[in-house]
DOLUM-743924 format. One record per atom (N, C-alpha, C, CB): residue in one letter; x negated, y, z. Coordinates in steps of 0.1 Angstrom, whole numbers, plus 5000, padded with zeros to 4 digits. Glycine has a CB too. Example, Ala and Ser with C-alpha at 12.3 -4.5 7.8 and 13.67 -1.06 7.14 Angstrom:
<nodes>
A486849435078A487749555078A486849675078A488749555090S487249785071S486349895071S487150005079S485949945057
</nodes>
This chain:
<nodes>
X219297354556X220197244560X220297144550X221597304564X221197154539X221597084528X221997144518X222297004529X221997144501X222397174493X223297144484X221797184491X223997164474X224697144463X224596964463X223997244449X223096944460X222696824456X222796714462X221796824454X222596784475X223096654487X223996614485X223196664501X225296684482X226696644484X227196554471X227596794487X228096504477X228796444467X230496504468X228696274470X230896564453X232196654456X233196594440X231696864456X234596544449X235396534442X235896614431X236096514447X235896594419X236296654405X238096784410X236796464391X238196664417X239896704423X239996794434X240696584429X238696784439X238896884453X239696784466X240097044448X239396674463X240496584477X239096534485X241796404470X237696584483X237096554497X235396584487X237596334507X234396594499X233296644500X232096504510X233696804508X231496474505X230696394513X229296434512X230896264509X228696374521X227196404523X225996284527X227196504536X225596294517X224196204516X223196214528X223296264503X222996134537X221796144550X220696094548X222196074564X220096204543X218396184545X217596184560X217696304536X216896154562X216096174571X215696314572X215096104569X215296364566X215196574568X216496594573X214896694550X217896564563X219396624566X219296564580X220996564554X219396434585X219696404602X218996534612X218796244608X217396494605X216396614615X217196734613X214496664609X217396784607X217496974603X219296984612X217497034575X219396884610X220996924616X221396854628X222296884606X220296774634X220596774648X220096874658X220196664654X220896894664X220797044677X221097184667X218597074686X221897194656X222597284654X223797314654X222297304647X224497444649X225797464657X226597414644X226197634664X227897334646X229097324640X229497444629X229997314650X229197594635X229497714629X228497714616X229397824640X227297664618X226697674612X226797614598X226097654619X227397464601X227297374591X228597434582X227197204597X229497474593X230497544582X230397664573X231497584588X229397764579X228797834571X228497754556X227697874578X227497724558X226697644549X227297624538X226297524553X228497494544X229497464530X230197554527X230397354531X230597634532X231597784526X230097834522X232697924541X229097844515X228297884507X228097824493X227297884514X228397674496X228197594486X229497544482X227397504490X230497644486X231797654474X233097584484X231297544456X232997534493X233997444507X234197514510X233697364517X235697564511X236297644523X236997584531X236997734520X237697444527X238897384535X238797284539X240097374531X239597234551X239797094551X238297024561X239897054533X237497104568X236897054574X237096954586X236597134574X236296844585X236396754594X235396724609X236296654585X235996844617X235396914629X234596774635X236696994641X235296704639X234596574642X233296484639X235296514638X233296494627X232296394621X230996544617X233196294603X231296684620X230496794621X229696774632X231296914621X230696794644X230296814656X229396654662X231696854663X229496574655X228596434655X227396424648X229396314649X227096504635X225996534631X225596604642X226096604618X225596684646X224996804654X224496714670X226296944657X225196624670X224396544681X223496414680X225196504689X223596424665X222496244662X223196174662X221296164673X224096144659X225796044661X224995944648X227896154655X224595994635X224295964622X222895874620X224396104615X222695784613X221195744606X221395744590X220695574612X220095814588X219795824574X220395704568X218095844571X220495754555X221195644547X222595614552X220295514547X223695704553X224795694557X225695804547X224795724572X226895754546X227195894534X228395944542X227795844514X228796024550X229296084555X230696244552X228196084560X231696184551X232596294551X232896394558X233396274549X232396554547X232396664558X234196724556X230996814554X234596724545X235696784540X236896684537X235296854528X237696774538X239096674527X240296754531X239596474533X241096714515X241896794513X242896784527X242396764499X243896884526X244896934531X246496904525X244497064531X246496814529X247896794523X248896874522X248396704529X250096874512X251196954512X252096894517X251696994500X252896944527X253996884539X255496894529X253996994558X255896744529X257396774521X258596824527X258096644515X259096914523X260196994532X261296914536X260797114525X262596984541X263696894550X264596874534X264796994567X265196734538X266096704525X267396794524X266496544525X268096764517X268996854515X270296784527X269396874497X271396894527X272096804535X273796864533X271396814551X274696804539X275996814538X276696904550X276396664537X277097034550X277097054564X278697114564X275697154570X279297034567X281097014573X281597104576X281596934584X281997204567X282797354575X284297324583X283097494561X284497204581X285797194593X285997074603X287397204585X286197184615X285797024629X287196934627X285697094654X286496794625X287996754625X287596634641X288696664605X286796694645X286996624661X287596674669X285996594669X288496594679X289596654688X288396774697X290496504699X289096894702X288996934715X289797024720X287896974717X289796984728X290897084743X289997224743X290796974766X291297314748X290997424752X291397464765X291397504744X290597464771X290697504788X290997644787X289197494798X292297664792X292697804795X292297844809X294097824792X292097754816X291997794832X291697664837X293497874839X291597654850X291097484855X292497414861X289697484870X293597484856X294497354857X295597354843X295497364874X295397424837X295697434821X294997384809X295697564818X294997294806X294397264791X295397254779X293597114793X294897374774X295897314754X295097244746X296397454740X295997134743X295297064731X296197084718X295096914733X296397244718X297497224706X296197364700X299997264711X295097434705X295097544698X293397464687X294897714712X293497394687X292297324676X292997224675X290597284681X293797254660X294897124654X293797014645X296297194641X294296894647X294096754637X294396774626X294896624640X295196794625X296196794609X295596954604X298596794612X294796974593X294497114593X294797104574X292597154600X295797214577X295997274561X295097344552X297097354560X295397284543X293897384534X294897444520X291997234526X294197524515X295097614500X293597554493X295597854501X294297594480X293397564468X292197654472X294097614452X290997604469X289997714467X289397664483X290697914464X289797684493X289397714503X288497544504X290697764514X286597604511X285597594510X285897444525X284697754509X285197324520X285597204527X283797194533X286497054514X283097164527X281697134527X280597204521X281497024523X279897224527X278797304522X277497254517X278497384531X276897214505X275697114501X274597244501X275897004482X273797214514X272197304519X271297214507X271597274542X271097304502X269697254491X268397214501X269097414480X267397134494X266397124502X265697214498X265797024503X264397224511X263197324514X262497274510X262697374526X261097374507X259697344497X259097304513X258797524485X258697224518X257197254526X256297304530X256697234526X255497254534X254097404539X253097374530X253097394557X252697424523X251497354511X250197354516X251197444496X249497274510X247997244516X246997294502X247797054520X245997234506X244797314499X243597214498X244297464509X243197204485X241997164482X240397164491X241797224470X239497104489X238697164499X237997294492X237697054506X238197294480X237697444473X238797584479X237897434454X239997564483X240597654491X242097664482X239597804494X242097604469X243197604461X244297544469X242997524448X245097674466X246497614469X247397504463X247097704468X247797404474X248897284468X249997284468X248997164472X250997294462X252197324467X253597224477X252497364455X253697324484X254797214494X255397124484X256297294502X255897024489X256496904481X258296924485X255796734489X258996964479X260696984476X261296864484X261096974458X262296884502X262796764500X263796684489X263196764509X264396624493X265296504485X266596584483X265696354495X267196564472X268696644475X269296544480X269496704463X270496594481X271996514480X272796544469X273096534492X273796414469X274196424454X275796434461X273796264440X276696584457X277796584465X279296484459X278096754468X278896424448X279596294443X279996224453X278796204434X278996184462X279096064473X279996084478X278196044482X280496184485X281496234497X282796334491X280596334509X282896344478X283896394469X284796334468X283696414458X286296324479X286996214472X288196314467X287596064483X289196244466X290396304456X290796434460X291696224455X291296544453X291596654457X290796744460X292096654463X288896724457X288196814456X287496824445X287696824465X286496914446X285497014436X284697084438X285897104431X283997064431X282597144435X283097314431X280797084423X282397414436X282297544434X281397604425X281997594445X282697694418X281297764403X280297754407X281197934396X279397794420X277997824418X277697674427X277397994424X277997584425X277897434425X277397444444X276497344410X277697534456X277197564468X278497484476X276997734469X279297444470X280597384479X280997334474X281497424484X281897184485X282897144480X284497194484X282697004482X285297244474X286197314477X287497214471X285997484472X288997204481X290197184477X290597224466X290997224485X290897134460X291097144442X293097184445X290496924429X293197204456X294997214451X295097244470X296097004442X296197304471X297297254487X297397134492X298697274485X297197104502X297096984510X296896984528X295896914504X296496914532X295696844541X294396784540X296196754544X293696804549X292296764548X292096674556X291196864550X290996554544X290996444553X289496374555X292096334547X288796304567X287796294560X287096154569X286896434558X286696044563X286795894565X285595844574X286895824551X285395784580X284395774587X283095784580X284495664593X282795744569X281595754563X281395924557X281595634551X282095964558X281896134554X282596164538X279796164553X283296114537X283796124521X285196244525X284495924512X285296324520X286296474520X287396414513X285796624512X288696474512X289996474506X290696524507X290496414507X291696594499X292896704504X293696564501X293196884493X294996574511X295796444509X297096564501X296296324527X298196494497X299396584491X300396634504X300296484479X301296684506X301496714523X303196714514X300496924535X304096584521X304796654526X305896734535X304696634522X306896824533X307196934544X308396874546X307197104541X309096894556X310096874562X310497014569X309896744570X311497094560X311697234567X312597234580X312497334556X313097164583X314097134593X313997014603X315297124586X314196934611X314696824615X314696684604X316096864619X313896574605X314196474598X315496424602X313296384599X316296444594X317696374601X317996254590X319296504602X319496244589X320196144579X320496204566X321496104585X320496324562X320096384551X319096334544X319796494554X318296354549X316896334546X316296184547X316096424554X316596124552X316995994556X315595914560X317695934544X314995804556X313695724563X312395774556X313795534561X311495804561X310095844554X309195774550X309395904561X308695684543X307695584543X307095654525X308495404544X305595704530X305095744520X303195764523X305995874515X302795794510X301195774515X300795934517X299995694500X301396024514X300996154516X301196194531X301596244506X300496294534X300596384548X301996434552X299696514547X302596424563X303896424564X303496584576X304796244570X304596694573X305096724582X306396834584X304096734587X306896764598X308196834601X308396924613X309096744603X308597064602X308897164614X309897154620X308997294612X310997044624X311697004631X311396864638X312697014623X312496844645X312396694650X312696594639X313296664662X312496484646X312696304643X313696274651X311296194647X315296254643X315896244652X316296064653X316896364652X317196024663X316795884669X317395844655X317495824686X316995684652X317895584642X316995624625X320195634644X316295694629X315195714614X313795674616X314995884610X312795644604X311895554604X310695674602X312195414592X309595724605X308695794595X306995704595X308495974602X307195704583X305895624579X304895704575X306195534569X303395744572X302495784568X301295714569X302495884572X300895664555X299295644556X298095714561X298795634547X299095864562X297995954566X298796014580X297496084553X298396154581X298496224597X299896254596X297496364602X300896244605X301796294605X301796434616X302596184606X302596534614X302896664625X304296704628X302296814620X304896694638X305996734642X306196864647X306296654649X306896954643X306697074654X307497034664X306997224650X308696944665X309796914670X309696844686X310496834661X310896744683X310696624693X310496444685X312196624703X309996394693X310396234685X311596164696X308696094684X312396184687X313996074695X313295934692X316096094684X314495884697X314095694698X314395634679X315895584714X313095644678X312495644663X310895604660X312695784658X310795504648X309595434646X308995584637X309695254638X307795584649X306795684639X305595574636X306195844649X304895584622X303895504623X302895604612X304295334618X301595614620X300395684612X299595644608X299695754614X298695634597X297495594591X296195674597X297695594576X296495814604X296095884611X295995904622X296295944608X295896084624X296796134640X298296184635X295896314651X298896144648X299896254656X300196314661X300296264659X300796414656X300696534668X302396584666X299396684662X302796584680X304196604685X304496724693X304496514692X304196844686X304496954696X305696954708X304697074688X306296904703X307596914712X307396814722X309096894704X307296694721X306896584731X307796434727X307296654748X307396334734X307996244728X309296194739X306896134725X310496174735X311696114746X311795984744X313196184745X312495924754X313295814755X313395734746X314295834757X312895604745X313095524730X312795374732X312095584718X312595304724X312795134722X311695154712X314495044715X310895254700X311095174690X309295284694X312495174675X308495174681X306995204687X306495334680X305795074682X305495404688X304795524678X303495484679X304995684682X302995444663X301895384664X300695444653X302395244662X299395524659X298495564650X297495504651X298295674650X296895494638X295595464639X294395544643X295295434629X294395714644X293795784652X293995854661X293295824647X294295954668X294596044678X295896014677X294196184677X296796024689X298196084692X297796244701X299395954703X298796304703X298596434710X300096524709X297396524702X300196514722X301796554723X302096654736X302896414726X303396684738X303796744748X303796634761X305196814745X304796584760X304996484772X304796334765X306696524779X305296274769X305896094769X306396064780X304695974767X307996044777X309095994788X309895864785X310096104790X309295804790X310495634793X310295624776X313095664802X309195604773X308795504759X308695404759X307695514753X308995304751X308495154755X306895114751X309395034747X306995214739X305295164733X304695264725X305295004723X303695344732X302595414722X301295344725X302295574724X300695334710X299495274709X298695334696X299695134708X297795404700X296695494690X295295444698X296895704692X294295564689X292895534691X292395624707X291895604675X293095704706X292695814720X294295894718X290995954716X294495924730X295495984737X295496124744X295695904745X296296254737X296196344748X297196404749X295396414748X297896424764X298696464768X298996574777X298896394769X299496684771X299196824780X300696824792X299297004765X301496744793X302096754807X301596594811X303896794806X302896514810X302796384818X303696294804X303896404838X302696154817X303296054803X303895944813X301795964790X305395964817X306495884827X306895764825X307495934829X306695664831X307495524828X307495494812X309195534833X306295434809X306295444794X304595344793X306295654787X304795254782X304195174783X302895224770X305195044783X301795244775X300995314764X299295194757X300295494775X299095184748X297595104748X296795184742X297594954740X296095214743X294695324736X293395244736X294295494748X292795264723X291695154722X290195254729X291395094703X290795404729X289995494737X290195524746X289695574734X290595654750X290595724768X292095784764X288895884775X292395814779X293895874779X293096024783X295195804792X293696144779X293596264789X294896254791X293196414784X295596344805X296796394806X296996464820X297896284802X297396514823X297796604837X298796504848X298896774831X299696424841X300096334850X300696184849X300996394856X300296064852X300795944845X301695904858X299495824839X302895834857X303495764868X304695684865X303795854877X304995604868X305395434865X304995384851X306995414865X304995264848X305195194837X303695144834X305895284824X302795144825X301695044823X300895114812X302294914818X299495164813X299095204808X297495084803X299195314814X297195064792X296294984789X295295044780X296994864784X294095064784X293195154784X291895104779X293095204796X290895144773X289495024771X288795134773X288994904754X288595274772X287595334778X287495374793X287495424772X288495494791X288895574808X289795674804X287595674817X290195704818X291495804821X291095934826X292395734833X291396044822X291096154830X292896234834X289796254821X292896244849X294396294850X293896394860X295696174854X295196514862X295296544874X296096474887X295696654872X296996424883X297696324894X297996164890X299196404898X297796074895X298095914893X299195874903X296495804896X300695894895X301295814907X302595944909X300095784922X303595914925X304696014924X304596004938X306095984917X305096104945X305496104959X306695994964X305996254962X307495924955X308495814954X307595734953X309595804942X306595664953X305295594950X306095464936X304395524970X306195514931X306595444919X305195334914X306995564907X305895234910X305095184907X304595154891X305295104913X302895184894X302395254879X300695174881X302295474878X301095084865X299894974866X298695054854X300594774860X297495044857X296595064851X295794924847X295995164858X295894884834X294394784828X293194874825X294594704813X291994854829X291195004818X290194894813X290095174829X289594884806X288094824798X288494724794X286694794805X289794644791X290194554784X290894574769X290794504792X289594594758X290094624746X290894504742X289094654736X292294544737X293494464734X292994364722X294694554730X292494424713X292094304703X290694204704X292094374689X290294284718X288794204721X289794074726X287194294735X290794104737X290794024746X292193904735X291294124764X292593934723X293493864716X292293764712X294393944705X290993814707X289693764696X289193634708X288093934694X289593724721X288593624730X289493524732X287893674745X291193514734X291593434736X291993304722X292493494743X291193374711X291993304701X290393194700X292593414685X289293244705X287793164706X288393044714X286393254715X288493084722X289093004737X289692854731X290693114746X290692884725X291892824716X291392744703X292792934710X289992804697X289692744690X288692634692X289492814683X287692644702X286792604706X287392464715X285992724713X288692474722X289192374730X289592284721X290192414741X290092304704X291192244697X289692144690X292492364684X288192274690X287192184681X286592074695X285692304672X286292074704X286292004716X286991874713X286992064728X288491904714X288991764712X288691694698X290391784712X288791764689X288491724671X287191644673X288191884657X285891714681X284391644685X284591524685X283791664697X285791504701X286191354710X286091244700X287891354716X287391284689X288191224687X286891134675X289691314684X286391254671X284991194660X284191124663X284191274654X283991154679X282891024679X283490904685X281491064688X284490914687X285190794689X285390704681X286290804694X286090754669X285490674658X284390644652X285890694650X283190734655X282190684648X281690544655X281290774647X282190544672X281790464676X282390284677X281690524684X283790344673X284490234669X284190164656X285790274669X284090234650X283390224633X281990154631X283090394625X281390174642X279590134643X279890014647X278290224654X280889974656X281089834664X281689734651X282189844678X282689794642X283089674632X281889654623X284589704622X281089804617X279589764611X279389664612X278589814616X278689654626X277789594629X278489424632X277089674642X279489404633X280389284635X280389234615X282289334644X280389314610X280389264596X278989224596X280789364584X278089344596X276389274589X276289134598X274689404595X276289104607X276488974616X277288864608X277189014631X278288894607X278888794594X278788764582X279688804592X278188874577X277588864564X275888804562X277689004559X275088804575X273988754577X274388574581X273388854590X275588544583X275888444593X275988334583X277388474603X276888404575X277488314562X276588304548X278988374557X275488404549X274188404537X273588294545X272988564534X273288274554X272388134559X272987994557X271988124575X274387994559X275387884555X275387804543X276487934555X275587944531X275287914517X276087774512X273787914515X277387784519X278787724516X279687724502X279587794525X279087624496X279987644480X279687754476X281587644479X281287734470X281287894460X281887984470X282487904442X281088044480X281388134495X281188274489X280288104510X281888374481X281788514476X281888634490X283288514464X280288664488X280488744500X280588874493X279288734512X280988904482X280789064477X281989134485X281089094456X283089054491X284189164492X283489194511X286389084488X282789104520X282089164528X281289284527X281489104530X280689254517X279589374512X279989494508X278789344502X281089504503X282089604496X282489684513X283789494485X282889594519X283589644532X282489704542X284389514539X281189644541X280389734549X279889834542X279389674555X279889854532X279790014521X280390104523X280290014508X281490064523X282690154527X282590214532X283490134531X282790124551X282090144563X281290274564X281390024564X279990224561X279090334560X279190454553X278090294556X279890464546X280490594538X281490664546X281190564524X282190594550X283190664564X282390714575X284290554571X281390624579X281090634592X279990784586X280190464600X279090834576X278390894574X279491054568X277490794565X279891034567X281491114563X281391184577X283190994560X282091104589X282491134601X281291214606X282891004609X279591194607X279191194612X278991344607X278691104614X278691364592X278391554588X280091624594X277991594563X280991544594X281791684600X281991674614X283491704593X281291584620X280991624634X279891704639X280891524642X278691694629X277891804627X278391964622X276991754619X279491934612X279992114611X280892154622X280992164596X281392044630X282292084640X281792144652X282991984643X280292084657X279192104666X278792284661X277691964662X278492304647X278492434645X279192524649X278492454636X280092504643X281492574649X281892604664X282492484647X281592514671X282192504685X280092634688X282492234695X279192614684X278292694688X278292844682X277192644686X278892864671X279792974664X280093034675X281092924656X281492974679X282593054685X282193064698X283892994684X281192984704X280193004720X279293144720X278892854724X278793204709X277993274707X278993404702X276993224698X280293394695X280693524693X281793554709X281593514676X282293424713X282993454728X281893544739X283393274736X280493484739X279793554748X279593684744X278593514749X279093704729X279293884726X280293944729X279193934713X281593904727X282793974732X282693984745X283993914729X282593904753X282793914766X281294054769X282593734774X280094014767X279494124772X279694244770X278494114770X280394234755X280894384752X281894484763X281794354739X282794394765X283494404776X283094444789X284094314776X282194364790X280994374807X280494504805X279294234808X279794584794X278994684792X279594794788X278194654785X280994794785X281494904781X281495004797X283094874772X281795134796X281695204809X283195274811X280395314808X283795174817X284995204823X285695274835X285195124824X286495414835X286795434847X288095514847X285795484853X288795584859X289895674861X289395774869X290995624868X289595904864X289296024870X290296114873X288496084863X290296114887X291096204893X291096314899X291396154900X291596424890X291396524896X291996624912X291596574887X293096584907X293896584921X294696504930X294496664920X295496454930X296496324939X296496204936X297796334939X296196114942X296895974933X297695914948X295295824925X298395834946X300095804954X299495634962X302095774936X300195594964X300295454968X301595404956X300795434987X301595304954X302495274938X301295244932X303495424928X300595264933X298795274919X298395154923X297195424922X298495074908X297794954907X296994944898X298394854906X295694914900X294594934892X293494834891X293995044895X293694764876X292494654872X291494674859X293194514870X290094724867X289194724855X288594564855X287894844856X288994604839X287494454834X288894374835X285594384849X287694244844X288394104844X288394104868X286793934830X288494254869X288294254884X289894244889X287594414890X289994204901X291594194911X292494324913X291394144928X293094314909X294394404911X293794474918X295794354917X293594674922X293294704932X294494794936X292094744932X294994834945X296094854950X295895004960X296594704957X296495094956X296595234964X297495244973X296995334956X296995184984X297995204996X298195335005X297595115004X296995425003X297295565008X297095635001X296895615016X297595814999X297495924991X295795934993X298396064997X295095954981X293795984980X293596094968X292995854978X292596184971X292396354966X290896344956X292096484982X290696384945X289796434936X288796264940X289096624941X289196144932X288196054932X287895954921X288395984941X287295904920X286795824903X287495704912X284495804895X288095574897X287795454903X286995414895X288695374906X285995294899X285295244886X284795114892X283995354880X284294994888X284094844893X282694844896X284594724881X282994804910X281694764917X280794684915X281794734927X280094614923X278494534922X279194384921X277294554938X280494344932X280894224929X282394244922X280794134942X282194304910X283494294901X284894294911X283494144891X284794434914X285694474924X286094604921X285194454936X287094694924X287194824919X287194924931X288494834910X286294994934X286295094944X286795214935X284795114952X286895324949X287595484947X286395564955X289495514956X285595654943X284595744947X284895864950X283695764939X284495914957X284896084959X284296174949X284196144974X285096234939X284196324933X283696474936X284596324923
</nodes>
């Protein structure tokens, strides 16, 4: 077939080529593949064969004088990088006890941690699959990438003697930020009832009270606050979630989080407004905004304002009270879009008003150069036209003035045309609806989007609403 000599072989072992003579074409057309592999596993090739460009010799594929690759190395495959892997869920979920029972109290938000106890776990990376020379030498897998657990270490943790975790450097709360950075926050307890004792709360650490909030007190937290209690008519405000075992009563004054609320009830509130909402009885005559979805078993009178969806068992009362639903209208999209609106009409007029002058301004121009052309032909005594000339300078410096900030104003007004349309489509595309598991009343008024009032005039059983083809809101059977 071929020899040593024919070939041409890398020092390194990363490939094997072959010299085509006229004999090598003859001798190796109409033989077998097996064969040619033989051959080079005689002449020291074990790996890395290139079945293809084999099996093409063997049919005449080749003309002499071609140099042809039979071998090549086998690469080493780099393993998986290292990674961060979160030993505590801090995403909400319900526990279905049965199909008309859900707790959302047995997988808490607010989760206490003691010193020591293990937050994140840093998975080293894996070696790869190793490859091989075409002499048969082993290459070794390639080590993925680590992670460096610095990145996501924030206050109140520590790595673990055998450097395998990040563990709570003290007692706290655990906290952890959208980008993945850990924290024990400082927690504090309220053994009793927040009352007048104890007086207004405003602080950056984790708050919580195995008693109530009772009415005419303030509780503040940058971070999650927990009640085991009730909230009386009292400003709760979180930098977090809330969580209100007892439920919330009667009040004037706002409870306002920046992530989850989650309570017993909500009765005759004037205003809760969090990121997502869940409620294990009913949320009554009580005016709620969620920039996510409500859960709850029953909503009826007052105004709920919604930008994802609703999931309930009943919408509404046998009194058919009246109970308004907004859904897919995010509150600060629709403040953003009205403030475009506002801006864009104020730069509209500002446009008007600019080219009105420019055009008023082009007409005295041009009434000067005419006079100043009028009276250079005259050439009248001692006729001093510099203070003309001065005045059409001017002129043109105003008029050229006017004209770039009616060009940044033109920006502007295309600015705010281009971020109004993204808002709005945002709004168009988000996927909005109400799910009903069991009853909804007549009292039920319901507007998705930017669609018409739709109005529940009869009892209807287990149905979605969601906005039709011509921005309209039908009721599906589920």
């Amino acid at each position: 077939m071929f020899e040593r000599s024919n070939l041409i072989v890398s020092d390194t072992g990363d490939f094997s080529s072959l010299k085509l003579t006229e004999d090598i074409v003859k001798n190796l057309r109409d033989s077998k593949v097996e064969s040619i592999v033989e051959n080079l596993k005689r002449l020291g090739i074990s790996k890395g064969f290139k079945f293809k460009e084999l099996e093409n010799l063997t049919l005449g594929k080749y003309k002499p004088n071609n140099e042809i690759t039979l071998a090549e190395r086998i690469d080493p495959q780099k393993g998986e990088d290292g990674r961060f892997n979160y030993l505590i869920e801090d995403r909400f979920k319900s526990v279905i006890k049965s199909e008309i029972d859900v707790d959302f109290y047995e997988v808490g938000i607010v989760r206490d941690l003691s010193k020591g106890d293990k937050i994140v776990e840093i998975v080293p990376p894996s070696k790869g699959t190793p490859g091989f020379d075409i002499f048969g030498n082993i290459i070794e897998g390639v080590l993925g990438d680590s992670v460096n657990p610095q990145k996501i270490m924030g206050k109140g943790t520590v790595l673990s003697s055998n450097e395998k975790f990040i563990v709570s450097s003290k007692n706290g709360v655990y906290k952890r930020n959208p980008i993945g950075v850990v924290s024990v926050i400082d927690k504090l307890e309220i053994s009793g009832d927040q009352n007048s004792v104890i007086g207004n709360i405003d602080t950056d650490s984790s708050v919580v009270i195995l008693g109530s909030i009772i009415s005419g007190l303030n509780c503040v937290s940058r971070h999650s606050i927990k009640i085991d209690g009730f909230i009386e008519n009292t400003l709760v405000e979180s930098g977090d979630s809330i969580v209100c075992k007892g439920g919330v009563n009667k009040g004037v004054f706002e409870i306002k989080a920046g992530g989850t609320v989650r309570t017993k009830y909500i009765h005759n509130r004037k205003t809760v407004s969090c990121k997502d909402l869940y409620v294990e009885e009913d949320i009554l005559n009580s005016k709620v905004e969620v920039l996510g979805s409500i859960f709850a078993k029953k909503i009826s009178g007052g105004i709920c304002k919604v930008n994802n969806r609703i999931e309930v068992d009943t919408l509404g009362d046998e009194s058919f009270s009246i109970t308004n639903f907004e859904i897919g209208l995010n509150q600060k999209i629709l403040k953003r879009l009205s403030s475009c609106k506002l801006e864009q009409d104020q730069s509209f007029d500002k446009l008007k008003n600019l080219h009105k002058n420019i055009v008023v301004d082009s007409e005295r121009l041009q009434k000067l150069k005419n006079r100043l052309f009028a009276l250079s032909k005259i050439k009248i005594g001692n006729t001093d036209l510099s203070e003309i000339a001065n005045s059409i300078k001017n002129l043109k410096l105003s008029i050229n003035k006017m004209v770039v900030e009616q060009q940044n104003v033109q920006r502007k007004i295309d600015s705010l045309k281009k971020e109004y349309d993204l808002l709005s489509n945002k709004i168009e595309s988000s996927e909005s609806e109400i799910v009903v598991r069991g009853s909804v009343f007549p009292g039920v008024n319901i507007k998705i989007k930017f669609s018409d009032p739709f109005e529940v005039k009869e009892k209807m059983s287990k149905v979605k609403f969601i906005i039709d083809e011509n921005n309209g809101v039908k009721a599906v059977k589920l």
